[in-house]
N, C-alpha and C positions, 0 to 999 in steps of 0.2 A: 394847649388846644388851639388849633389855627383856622376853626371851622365854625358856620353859625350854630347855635345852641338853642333850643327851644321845650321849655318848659310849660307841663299842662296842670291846673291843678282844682277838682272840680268844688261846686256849691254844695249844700246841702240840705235834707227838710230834717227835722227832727220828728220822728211818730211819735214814740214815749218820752216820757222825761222831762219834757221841757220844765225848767226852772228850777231844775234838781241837781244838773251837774256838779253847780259851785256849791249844793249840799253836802256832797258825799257820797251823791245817791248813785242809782244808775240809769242810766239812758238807751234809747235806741234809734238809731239815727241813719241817713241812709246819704252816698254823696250820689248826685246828681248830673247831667251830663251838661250842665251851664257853666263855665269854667273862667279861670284868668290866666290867660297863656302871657309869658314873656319868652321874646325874643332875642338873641342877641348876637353882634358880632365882633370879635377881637380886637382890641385898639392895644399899641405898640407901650402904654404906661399902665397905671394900675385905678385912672378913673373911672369912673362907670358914667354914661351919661343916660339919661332916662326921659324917650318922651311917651306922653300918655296921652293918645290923644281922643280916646272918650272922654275926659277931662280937660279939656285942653290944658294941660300941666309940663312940664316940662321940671327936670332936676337934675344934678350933677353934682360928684362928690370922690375925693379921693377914698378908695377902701382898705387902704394899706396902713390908717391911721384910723383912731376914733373918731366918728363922724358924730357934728355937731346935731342939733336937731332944730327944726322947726316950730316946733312946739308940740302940742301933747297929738297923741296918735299920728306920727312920723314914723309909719311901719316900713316903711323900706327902709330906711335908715335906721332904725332902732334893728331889725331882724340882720343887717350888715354887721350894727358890734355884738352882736349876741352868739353870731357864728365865729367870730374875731376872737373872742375871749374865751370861745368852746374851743380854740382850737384852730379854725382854719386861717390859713396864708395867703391875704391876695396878692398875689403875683404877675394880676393883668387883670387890666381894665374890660370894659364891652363898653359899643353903641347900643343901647337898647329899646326897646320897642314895647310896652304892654297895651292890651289890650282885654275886654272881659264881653260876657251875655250874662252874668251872673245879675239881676238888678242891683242896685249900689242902693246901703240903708235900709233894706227890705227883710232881712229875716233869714236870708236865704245864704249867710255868709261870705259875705263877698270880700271885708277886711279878713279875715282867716285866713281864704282862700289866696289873697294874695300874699300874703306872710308868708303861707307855705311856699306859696309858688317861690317867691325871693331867697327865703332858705334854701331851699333846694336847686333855684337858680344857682344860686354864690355855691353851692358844692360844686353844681355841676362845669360851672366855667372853671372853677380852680383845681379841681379832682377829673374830670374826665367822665364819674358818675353822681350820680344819685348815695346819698349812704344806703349801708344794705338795710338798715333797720326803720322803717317809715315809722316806726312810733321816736324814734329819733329826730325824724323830721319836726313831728308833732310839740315831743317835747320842746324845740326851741323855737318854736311856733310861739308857744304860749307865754314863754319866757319871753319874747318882742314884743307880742300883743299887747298880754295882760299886765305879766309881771313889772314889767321897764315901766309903766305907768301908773302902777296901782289903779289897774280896775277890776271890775265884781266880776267876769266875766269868768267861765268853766275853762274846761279842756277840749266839752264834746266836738265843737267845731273843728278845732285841729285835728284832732286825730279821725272824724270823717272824711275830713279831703284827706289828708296825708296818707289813710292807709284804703279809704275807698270803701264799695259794698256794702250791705246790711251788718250792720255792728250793733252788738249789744256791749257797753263801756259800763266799767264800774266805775265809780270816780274816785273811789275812797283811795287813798294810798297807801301800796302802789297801784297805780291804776291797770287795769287791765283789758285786754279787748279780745272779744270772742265774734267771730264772724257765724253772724245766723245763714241755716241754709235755707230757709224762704225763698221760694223765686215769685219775687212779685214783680209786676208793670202796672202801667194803669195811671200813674200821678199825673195830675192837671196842678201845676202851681197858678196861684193865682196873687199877680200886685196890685194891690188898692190904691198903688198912685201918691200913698199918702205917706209920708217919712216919718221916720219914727227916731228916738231918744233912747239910745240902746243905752248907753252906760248910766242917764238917770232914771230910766225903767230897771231894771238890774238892780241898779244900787240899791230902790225905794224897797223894791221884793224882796232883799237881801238883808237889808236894816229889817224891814219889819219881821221877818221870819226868824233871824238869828235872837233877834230881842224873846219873842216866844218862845225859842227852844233855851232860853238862858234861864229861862221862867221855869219849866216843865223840869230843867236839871235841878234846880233847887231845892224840886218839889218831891220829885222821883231820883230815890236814890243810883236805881240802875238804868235809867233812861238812855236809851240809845234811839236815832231815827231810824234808824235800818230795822228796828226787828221789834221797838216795843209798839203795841196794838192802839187805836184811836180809842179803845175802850177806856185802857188806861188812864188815857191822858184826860178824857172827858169830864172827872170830876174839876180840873184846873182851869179847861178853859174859858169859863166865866172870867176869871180874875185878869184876861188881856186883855188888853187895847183892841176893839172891834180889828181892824187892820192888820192886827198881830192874827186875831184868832182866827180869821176867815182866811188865810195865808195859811195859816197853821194845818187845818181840815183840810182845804182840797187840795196841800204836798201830803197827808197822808192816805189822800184816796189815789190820787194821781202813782202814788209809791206801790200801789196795790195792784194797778192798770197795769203799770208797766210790768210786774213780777208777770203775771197770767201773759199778755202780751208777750214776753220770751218765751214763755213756755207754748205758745199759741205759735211764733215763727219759729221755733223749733223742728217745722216739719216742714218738707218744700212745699207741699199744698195746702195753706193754712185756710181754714173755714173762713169763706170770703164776707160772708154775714158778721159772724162775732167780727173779726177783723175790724170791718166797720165801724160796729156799735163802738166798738173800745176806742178809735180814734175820734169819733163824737161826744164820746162820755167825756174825754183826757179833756176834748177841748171846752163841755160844760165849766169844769172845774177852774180852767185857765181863765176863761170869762167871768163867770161868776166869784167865784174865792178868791183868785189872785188878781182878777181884773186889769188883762192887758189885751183883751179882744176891744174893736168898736164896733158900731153899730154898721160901716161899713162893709169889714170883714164878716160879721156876724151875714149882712144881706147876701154878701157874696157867696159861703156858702150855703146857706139855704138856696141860691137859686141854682147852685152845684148838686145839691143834694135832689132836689124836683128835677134833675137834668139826667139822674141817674146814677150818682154819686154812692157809694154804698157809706159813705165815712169821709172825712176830713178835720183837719184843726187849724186854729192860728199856730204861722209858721216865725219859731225866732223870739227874740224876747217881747214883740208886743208894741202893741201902741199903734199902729197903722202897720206899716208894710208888708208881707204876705200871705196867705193860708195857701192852704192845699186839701188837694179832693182828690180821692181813692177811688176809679170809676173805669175797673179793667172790662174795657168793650167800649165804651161810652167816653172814652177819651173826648174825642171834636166834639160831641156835642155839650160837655159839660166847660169845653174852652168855652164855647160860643155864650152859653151861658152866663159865664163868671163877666166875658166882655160886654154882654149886654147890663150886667148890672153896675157896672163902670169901673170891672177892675182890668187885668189885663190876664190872658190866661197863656201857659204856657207848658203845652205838653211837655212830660220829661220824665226820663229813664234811668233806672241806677246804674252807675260806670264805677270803675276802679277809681286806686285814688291817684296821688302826683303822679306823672310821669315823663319822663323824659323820650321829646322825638326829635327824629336825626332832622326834619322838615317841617314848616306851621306851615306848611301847604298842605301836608298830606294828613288831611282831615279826620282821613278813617284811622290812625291812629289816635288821634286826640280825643275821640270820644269812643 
């Protein structure tokens, strides 16, 4: 390939689901038109050099050999030998270029987004395309991200930038992805400015949660999360660790949101009311049960919600960084809102997932 190459690959909000991925459970999630494009051009060896300079970062590495790592979460280079060992042949280098709008640390995917994006870079400089299968992409998404590191993290995030649009993701394996046909607009994302601890928030949700379902198996011979009822369990959950058991409740209401919520986007004009309700219940639960809302996102969107907001939740695993508000017509004024209450707000629309353009000038392909 003797031409520049340039790779788009968008953010995401998650409606349903959230904190359920790495259960088993299922999700619903939606990618965004805020993206992490790498650019690149042909160099005559098989290095890759890399500047990034929303980071002011800079890096360089031969990809024809096992690349050494920096230390932990080194997703360019961790997603280099994951593709290496899948398989692919670097056989030429690039100068490259990255660049993002997605916020960095916020919720909204931005480490995913770029992993895909570099996956799918590294095909497409070495292949001439994209593979034909985006859950392929996804797959070794996750295997750089997550796996290479042993972190608590799902799959949802990969496979929404990878494969795009309104998805409903089962997580359980094998995973699967069904695209809902929903036509929604309307999302104000909104950043609180405030960074968050994705892999020790994750982790704490994941220790306490698994400890309580290790409980529940002991107790309940046929216990499964996917299908036995809160009834059940309710004579057991006295005997957890408060932390254990208020985890416990609101992944099995939040499991319940999200079932009616497919079946709710299942139609392209879904009831814009319930719609709503169910993305502010999902987010009661997140707050209160699993406790990764603050008090800032919490202000943010209530002044979403008095803005004209039908629904919203904390966006991501929590602790500061984004939410988002559902407010089809009411877009600008519920930005304005979210800024006034000191977050940052930013209209945004559902886009397909990676893609490869022939130009990162030509804009209106990229979104």
């Amino acid at each position: 390939m003797d031409c520049r190459v340039c790779v788009s690959a968008p953010g995401r909000i998650c409606l349903f689901g959230e904190h359920q991925d790495f259960l088993g459970l299922s999700v619903i999630a939606c990618a965004i038109d805020l993206d992490i494009r790498i650019t690149g051009t042909p160099r005559d060896d098989t290095v890759f050099a890399i500047e990034m300079p929303d980071l002011d970062l800079r890096d360089e590495f031969d990809a024809s050999q096992t690349v050494a790592y920096h230390g932990n979460r080194d997703y360019i280079r961790s997603a280099t030998n994951v593709v290496n060992r899948d398989g692919l042949d670097f056989h030429r280098g690039f100068d490259c270029e990255i660049r993002g709008t997605i916020p960095i640390n916020a919720g909204a995917s931005s480490s995913s987004a770029l992993t895909v994006a570099w996956v799918s870079f590294s095909w497409a400089t070495q292949t001439g395309a994209l593979p034909e299968r985006r859950e392929a992409i996804a797959r070794l998404a996750h295997l750089a991200e997550v796996v290479e590191f042993g972190e608590p993290g799902g799959m949802m995030d990969h496979y929404a930038s990878a494969v795009g649009g309104l998805l409903y993701i089962d997580c359980r394996e094998p995973i699967t992805v069904e695209r809902l046909p929903a036509r929604l607009d309307g999302f104000v994302l909104g950043d609180s400015l405030q960074p968050k601890d994705t892999t020790g928030i994750l982790g704490t949700s994941r220790r306490a949660v698994e400890a309580g379902l290790a409980g529940l198996r002991n107790r309940i011979d046929d216990f499964d999360f996917r299908t036995t009822s809160l009834e059940e369990v309710e004579p057991y959950l006295g005997e957890m660790p408060e932390e254990s058991r208020k985890r416990i409740v609101a992944n099995f209401h939040n499991r319940e949101i999200c079932r009616e919520a497919c079946e709710l986007l299942n139609t392209e004009a879904p009831d814009p009311k319930r719609l709503g309700d169910l993305l502010y219940a999902h987010h009661e639960h997140l707050r209160d049960g699993i406790g990764v809302s603050t008090p800032k996102i919490d202000g943010m969107l209530e002044a979403a919600m008095q803005a004209g907001a039908l629904g919203g939740k904390v966006n991501g695993s929590g602790g500061g960084g984004t939410m988002f508000a559902w407010a089809p017509g009411r877009q600008q004024e519920v930005k304005e809102a979210i800024d006034e209450a000191g977050g940052r707000g930013i209209i945004v629309t559902p886009r397909e997932g990676v893609t490869m353009v022939a130009d990162q000038e030509d804009e209106g392909e990229l979104h």
